[in-house]
N, CA and C atoms as a LAMMPS dump frame, in Angstrom:
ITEM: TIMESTEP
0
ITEM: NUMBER OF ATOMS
489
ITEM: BOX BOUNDS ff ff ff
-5.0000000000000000e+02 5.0000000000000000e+02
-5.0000000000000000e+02 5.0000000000000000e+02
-5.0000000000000000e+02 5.0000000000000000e+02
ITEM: ATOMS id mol type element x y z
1 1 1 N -75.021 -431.407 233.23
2 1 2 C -74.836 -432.554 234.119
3 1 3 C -75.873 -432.513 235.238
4 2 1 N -76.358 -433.257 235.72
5 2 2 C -76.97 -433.887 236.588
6 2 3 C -76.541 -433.532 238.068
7 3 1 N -77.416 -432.722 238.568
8 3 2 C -77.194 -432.151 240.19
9 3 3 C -77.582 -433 241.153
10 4 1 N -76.365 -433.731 241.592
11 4 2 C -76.544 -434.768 242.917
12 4 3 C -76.816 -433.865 244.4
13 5 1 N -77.815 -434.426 244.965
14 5 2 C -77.927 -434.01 246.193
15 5 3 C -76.963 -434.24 247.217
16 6 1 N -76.434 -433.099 248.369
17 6 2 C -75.432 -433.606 249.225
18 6 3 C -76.381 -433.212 250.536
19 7 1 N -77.14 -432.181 250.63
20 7 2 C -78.193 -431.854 251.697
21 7 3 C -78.951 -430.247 251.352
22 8 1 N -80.292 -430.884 251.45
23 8 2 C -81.479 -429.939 250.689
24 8 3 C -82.249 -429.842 251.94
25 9 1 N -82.497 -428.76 252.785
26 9 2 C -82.947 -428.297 254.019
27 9 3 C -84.245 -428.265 253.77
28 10 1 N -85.1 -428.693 254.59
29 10 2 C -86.32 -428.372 254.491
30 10 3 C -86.915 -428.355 256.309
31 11 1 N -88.101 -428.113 256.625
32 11 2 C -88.384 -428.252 258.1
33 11 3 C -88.407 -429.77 258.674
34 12 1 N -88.137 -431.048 257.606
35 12 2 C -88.158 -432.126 257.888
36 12 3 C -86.815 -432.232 257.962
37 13 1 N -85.4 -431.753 257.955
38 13 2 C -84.178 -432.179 258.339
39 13 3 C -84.004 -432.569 259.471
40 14 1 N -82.986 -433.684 259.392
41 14 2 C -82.265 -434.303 260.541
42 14 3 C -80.599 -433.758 260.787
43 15 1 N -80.738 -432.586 261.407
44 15 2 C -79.3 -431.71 261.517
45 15 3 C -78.643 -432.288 262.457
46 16 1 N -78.674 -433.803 263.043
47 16 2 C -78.126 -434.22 264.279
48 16 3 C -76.065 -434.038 263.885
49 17 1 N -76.045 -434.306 262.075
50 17 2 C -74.809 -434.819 261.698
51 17 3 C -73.918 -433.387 261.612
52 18 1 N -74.564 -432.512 261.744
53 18 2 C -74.007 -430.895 261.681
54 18 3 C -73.832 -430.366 263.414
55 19 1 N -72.078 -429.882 263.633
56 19 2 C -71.569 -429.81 264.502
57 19 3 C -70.814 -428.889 264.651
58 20 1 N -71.245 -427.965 265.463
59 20 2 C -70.215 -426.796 265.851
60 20 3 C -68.896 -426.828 266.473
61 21 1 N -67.92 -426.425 265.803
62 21 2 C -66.394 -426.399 266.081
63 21 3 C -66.156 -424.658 266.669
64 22 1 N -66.191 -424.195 267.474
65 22 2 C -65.78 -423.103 267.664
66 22 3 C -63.962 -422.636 268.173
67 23 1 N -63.8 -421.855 268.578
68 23 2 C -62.04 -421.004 268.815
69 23 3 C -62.089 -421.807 270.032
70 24 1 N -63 -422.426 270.86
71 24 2 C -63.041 -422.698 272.235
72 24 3 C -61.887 -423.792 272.486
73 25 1 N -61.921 -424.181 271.431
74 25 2 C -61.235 -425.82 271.41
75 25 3 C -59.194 -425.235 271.468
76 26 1 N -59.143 -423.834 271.114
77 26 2 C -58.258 -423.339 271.39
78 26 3 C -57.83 -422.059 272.669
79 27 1 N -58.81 -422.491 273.832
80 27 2 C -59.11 -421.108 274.375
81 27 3 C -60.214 -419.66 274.188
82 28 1 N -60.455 -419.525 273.023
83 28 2 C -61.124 -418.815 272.638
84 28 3 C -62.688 -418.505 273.079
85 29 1 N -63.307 -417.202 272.693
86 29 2 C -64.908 -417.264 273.328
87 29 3 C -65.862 -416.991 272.043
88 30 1 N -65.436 -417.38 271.353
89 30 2 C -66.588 -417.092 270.258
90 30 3 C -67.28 -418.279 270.625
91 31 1 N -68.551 -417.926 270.15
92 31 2 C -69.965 -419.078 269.3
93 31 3 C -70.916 -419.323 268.56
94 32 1 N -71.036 -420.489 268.187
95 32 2 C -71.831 -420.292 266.859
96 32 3 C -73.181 -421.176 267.364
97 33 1 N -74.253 -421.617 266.53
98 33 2 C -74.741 -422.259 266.614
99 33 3 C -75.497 -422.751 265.445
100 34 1 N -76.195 -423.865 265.229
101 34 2 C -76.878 -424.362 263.921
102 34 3 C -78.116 -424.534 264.296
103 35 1 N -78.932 -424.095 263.557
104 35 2 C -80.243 -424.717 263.719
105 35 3 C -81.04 -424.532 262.34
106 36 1 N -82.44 -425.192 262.527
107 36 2 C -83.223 -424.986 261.229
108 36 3 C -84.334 -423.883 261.848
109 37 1 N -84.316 -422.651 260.687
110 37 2 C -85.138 -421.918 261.217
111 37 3 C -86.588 -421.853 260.456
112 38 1 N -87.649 -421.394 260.978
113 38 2 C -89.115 -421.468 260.683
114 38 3 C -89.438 -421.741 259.49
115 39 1 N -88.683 -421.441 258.687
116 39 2 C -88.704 -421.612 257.097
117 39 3 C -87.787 -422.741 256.623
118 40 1 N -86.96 -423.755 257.52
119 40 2 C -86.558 -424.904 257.448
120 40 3 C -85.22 -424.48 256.299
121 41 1 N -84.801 -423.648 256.9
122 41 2 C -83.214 -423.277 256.102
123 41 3 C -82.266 -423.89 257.636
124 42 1 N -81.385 -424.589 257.039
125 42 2 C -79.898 -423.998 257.59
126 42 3 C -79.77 -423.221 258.315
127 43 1 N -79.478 -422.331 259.155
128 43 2 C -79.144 -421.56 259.697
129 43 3 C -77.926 -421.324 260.747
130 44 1 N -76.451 -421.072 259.951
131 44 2 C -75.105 -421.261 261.509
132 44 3 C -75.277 -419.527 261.518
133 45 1 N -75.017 -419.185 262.842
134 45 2 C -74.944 -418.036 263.082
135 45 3 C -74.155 -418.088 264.646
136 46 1 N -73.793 -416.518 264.978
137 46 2 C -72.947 -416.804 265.964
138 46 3 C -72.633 -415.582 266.341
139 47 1 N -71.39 -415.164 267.199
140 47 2 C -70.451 -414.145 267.133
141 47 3 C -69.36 -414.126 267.66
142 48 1 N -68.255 -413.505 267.211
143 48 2 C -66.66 -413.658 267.179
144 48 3 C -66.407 -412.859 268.879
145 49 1 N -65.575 -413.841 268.887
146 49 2 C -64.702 -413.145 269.912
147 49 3 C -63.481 -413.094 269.721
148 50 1 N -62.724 -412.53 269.722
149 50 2 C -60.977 -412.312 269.633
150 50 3 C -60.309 -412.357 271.221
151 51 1 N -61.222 -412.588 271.877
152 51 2 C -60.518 -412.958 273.52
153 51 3 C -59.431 -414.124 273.319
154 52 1 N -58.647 -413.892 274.077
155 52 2 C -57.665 -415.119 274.258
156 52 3 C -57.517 -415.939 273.061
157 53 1 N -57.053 -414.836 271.357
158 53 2 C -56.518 -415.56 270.297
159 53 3 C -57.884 -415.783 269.531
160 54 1 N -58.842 -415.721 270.218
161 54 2 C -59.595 -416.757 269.438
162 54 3 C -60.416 -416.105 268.408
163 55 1 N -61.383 -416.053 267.144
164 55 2 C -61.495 -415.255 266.26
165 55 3 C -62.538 -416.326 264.982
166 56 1 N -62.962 -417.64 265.576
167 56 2 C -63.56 -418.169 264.24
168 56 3 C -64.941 -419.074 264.969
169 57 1 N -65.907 -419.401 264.247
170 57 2 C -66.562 -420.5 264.693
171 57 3 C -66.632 -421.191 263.224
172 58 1 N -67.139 -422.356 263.71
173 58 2 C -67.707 -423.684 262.291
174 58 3 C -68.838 -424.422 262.687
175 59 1 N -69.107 -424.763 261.284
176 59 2 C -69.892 -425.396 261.642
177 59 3 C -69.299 -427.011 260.701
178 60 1 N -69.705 -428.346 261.155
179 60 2 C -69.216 -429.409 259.749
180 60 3 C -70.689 -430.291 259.768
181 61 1 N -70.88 -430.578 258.925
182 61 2 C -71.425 -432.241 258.195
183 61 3 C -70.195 -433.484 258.104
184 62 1 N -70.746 -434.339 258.544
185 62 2 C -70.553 -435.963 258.599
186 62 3 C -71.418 -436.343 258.285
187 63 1 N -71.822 -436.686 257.367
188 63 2 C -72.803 -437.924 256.578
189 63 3 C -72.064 -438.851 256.249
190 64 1 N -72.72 -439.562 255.158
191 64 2 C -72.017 -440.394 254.591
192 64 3 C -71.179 -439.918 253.69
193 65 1 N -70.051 -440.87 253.282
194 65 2 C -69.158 -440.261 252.59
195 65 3 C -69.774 -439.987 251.173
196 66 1 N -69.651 -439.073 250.477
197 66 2 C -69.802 -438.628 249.141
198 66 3 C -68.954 -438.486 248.125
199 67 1 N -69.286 -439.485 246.814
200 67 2 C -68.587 -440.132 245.835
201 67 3 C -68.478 -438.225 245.155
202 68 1 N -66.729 -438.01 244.666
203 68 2 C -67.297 -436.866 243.497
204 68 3 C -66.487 -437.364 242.427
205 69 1 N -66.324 -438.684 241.806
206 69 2 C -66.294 -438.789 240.867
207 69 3 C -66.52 -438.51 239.572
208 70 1 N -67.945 -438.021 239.607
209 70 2 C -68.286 -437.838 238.133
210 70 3 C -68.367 -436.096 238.223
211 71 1 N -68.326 -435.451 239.079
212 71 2 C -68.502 -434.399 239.508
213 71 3 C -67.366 -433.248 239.468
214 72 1 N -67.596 -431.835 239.392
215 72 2 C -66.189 -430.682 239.092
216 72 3 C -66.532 -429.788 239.69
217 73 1 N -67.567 -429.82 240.735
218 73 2 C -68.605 -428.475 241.068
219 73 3 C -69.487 -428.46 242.336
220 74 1 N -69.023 -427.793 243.523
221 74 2 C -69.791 -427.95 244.206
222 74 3 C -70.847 -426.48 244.155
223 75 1 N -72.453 -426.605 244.57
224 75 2 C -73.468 -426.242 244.355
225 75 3 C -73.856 -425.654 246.065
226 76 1 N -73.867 -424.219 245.85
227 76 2 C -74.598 -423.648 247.534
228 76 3 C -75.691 -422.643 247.116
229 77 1 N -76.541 -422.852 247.769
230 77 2 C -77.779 -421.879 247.637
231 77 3 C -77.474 -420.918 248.53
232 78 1 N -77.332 -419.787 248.958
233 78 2 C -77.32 -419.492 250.385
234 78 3 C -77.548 -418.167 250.303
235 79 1 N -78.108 -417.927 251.609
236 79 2 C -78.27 -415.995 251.957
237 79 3 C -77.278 -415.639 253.353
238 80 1 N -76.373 -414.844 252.87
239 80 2 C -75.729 -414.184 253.839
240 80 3 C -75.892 -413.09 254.584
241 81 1 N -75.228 -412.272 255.351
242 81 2 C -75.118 -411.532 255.904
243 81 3 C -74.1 -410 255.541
244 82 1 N -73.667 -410.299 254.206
245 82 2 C -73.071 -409.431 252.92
246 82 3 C -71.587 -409.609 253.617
247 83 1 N -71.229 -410.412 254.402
248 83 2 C -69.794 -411.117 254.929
249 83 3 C -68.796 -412.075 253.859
250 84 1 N -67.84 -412.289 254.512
251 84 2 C -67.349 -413.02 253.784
252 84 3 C -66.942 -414.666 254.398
253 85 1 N -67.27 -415.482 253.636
254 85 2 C -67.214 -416.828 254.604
255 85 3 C -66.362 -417.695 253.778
256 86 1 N -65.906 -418.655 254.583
257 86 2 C -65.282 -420.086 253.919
258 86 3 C -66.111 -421.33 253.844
259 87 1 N -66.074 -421.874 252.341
260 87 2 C -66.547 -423.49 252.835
261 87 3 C -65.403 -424.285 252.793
262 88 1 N -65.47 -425.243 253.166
263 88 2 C -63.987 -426.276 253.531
264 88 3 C -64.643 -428.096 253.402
265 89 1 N -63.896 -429.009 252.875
266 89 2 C -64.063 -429.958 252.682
267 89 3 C -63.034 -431.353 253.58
268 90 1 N -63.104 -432.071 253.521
269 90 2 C -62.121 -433.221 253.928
270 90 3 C -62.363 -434.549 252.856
271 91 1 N -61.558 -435.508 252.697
272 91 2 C -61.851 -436.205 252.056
273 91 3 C -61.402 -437.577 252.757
274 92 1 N -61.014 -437.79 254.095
275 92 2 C -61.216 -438.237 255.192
276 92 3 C -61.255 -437.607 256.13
277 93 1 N -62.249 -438.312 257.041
278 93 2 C -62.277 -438.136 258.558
279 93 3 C -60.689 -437.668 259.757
280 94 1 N -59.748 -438.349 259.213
281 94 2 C -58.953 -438.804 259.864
282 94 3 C -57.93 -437.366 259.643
283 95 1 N -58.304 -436.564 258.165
284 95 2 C -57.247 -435.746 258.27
285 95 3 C -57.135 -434.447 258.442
286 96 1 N -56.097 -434.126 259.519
287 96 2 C -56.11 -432.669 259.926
288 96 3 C -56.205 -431.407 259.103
289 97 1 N -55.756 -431.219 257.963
290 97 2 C -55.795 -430.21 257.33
291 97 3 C -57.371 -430.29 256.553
292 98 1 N -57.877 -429.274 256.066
293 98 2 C -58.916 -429.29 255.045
294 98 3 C -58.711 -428.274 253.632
295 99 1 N -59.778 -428.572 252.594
296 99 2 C -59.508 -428.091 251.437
297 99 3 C -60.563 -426.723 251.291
298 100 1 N -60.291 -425.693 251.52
299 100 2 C -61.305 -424.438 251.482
300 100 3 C -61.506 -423.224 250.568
301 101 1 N -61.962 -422.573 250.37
302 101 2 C -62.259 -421.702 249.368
303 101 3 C -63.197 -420.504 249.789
304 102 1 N -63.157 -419.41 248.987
305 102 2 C -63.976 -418.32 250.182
306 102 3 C -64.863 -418.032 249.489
307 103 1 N -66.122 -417.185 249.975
308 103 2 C -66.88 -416.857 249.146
309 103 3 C -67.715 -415.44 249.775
310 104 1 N -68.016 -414.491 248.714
311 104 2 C -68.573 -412.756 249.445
312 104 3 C -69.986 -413.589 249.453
313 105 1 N -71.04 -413.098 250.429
314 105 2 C -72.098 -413.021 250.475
315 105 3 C -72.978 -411.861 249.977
316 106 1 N -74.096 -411.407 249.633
317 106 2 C -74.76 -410.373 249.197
318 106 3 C -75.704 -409.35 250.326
319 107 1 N -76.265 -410.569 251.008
320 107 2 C -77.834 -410.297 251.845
321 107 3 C -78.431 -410.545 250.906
322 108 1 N -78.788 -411.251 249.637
323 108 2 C -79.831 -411.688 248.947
324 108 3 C -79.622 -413.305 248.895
325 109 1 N -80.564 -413.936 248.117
326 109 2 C -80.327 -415.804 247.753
327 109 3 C -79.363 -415.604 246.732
328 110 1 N -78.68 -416.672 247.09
329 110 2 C -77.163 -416.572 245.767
330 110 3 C -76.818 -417.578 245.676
331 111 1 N -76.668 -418.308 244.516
332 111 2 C -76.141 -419.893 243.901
333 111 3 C -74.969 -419.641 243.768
334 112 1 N -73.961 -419.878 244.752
335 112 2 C -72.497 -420.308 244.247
336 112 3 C -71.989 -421.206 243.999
337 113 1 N -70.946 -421.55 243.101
338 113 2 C -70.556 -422.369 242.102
339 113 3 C -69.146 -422.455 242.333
340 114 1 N -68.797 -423.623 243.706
341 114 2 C -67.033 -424.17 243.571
342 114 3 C -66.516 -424.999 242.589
343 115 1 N -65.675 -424.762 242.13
344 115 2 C -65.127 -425.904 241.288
345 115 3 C -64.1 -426.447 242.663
346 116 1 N -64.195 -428.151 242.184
347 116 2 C -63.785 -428.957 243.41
348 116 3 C -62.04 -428.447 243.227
349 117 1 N -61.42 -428.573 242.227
350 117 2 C -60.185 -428.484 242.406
351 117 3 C -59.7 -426.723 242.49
352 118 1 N -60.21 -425.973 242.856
353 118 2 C -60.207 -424.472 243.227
354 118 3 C -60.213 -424.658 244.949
355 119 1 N -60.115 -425.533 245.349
356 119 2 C -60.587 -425.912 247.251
357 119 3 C -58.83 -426.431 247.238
358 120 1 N -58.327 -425.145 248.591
359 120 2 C -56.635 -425.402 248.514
360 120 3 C -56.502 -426.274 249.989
361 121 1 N -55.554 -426.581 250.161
362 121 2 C -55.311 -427.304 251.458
363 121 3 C -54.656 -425.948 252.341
364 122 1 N -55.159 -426.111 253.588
365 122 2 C -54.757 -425.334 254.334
366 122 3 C -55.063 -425.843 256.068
367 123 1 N -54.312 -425.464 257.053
368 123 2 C -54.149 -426.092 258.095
369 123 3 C -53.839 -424.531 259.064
370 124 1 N -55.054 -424.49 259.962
371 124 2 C -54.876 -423.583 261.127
372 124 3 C -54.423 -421.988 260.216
373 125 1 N -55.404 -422.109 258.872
374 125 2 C -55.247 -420.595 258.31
375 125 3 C -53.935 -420.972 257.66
376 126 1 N -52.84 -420.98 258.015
377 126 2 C -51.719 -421.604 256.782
378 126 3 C -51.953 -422.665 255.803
379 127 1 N -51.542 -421.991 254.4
380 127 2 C -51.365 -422.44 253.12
381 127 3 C -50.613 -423.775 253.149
382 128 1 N -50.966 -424.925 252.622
383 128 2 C -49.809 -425.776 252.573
384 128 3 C -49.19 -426.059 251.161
385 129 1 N -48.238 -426.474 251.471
386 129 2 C -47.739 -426.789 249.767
387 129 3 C -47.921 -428.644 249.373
388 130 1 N -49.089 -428.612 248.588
389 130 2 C -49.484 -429.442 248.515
390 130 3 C -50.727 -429.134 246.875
391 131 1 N -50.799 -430.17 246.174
392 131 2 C -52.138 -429.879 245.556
393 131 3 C -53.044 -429.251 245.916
394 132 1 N -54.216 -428.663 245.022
395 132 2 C -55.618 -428.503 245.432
396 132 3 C -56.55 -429.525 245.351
397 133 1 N -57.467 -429.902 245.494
398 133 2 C -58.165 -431.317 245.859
399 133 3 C -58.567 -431.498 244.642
400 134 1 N -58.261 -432.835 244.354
401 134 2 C -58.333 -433.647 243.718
402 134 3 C -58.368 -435.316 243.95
403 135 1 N -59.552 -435.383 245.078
404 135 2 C -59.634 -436.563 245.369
405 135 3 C -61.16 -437.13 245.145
406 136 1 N -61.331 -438.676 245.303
407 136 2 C -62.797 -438.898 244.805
408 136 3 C -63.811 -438.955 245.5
409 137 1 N -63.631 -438.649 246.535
410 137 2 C -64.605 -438.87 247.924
411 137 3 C -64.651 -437.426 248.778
412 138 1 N -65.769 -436.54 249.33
413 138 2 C -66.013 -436.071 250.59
414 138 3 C -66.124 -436.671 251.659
415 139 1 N -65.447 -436.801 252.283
416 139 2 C -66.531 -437.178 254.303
417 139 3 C -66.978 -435.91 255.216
418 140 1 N -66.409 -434.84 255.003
419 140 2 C -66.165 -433.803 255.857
420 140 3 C -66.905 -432.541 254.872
421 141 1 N -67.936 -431.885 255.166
422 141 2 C -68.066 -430.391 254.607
423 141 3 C -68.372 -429.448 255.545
424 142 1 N -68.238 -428.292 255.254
425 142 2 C -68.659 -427.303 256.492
426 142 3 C -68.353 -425.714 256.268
427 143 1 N -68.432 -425.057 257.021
428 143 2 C -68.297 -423.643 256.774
429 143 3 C -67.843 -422.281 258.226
430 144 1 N -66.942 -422.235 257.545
431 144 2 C -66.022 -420.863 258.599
432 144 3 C -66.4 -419.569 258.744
433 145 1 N -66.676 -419.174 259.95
434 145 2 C -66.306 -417.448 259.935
435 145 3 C -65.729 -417.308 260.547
436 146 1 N -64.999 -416.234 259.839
437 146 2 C -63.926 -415.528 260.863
438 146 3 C -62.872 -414.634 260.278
439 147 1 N -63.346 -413.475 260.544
440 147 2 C -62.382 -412.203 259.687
441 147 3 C -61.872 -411.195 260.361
442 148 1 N -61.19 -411.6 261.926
443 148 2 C -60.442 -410.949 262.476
444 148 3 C -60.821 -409.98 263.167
445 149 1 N -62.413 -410.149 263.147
446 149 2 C -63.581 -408.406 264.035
447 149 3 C -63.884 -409.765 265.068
448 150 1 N -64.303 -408.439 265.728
449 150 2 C -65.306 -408.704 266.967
450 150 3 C -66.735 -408.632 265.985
451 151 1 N -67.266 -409.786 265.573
452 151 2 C -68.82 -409.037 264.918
453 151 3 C -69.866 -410.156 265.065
454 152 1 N -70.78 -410.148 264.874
455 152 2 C -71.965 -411.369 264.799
456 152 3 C -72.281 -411.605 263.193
457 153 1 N -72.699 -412.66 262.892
458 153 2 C -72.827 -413.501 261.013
459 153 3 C -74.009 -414.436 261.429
460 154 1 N -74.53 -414.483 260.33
461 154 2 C -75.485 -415.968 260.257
462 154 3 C -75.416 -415.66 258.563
463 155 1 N -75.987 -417.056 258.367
464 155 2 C -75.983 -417.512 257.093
465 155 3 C -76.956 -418.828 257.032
466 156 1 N -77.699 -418.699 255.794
467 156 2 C -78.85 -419.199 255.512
468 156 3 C -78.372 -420.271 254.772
469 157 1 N -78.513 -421.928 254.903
470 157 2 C -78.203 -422.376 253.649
471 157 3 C -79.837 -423.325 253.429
472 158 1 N -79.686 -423.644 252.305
473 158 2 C -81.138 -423.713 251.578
474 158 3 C -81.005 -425.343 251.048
475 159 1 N -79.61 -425.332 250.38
476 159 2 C -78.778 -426.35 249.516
477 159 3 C -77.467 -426.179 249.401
478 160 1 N -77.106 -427.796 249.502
479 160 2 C -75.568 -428.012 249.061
480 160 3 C -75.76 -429.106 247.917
481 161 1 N -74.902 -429.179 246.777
482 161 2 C -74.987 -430.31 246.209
483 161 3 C -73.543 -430.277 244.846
484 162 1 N -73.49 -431.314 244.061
485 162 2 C -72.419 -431.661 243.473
486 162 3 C -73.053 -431.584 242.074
487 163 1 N -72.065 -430.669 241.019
488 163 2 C -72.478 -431.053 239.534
489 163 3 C -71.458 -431.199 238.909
């Protein structure tokens, strides 16, 4: 099948639509930040704080909404920090919970391969009882750290896309 583009980094990106969510919004002192680095990757990186509860940063995309109709598979290029991270989806704007899934990093380039309905609903780290996604649209994508240390992460992304 045919690999639709959802965002392919290069030093010509427009990262205005990528937005950091940090613990702050709950008290917390962690931070993250996004940028494109010299080599025009992606780049969220950050570090945890567990002060006052708090323990995660994010980063999300808002683009346009993205059809996954024909699609079973989401597509990440990425180099980690040999951590372990979440990506998470929405399929509106409007709704509080999101659909996420985890993934180990190496420290090398690594193509990982979500299947869309493997992405569970979950709200503030609790499981909900509800399907796993199975809807036809993205609006919302993005990516979590946060594993309960005090530690610093970055992560490289290169590509996201749908097959």
């Amino acid at each position: 099948m045919q690999t639709q583009t959802i965002f392919d980094f290069s030093n010509a990106s427009i990262i205005e639509n990528w937005v950091i969510v940090d613990d702050g919004v709950m008290g917390g002192k962690s931070s993250g930040d996004f940028k494109l680095n010299n080599d025009g990757y992606g780049t969220f990186f950050g570090s945890i704080s567990l002060e006052n509860n708090g323990g995660f940063s994010s980063v999300r995309y808002r683009g346009e909404t993205i059809k996954t109709l024909e699609h079973t598979k989401i597509i990440l290029r990425v180099k980690g920090d040999g951590k372990r991270y979440q990506f998470r989806i929405k399929d509106h704007l409007n709704q509080q919970y999101s659909y996420v899934t985890y993934f180990n990093t190496s420290g090398n380039w690594e193509t990982i391969e979500i299947k869309l309905n493997d992405l569970m609903p979950k709200f503030r780290g609790r499981h909900l009882d509800m399907p796993n996604f199975s809807a036809t649209t993205i609006a919302e994508l993005g990516f979590l750290f946060g594993n309960k240390k005090l530690e610093d992460f970055k992560l490289l992304i290169a590509f996201i896309g749908l097959q």
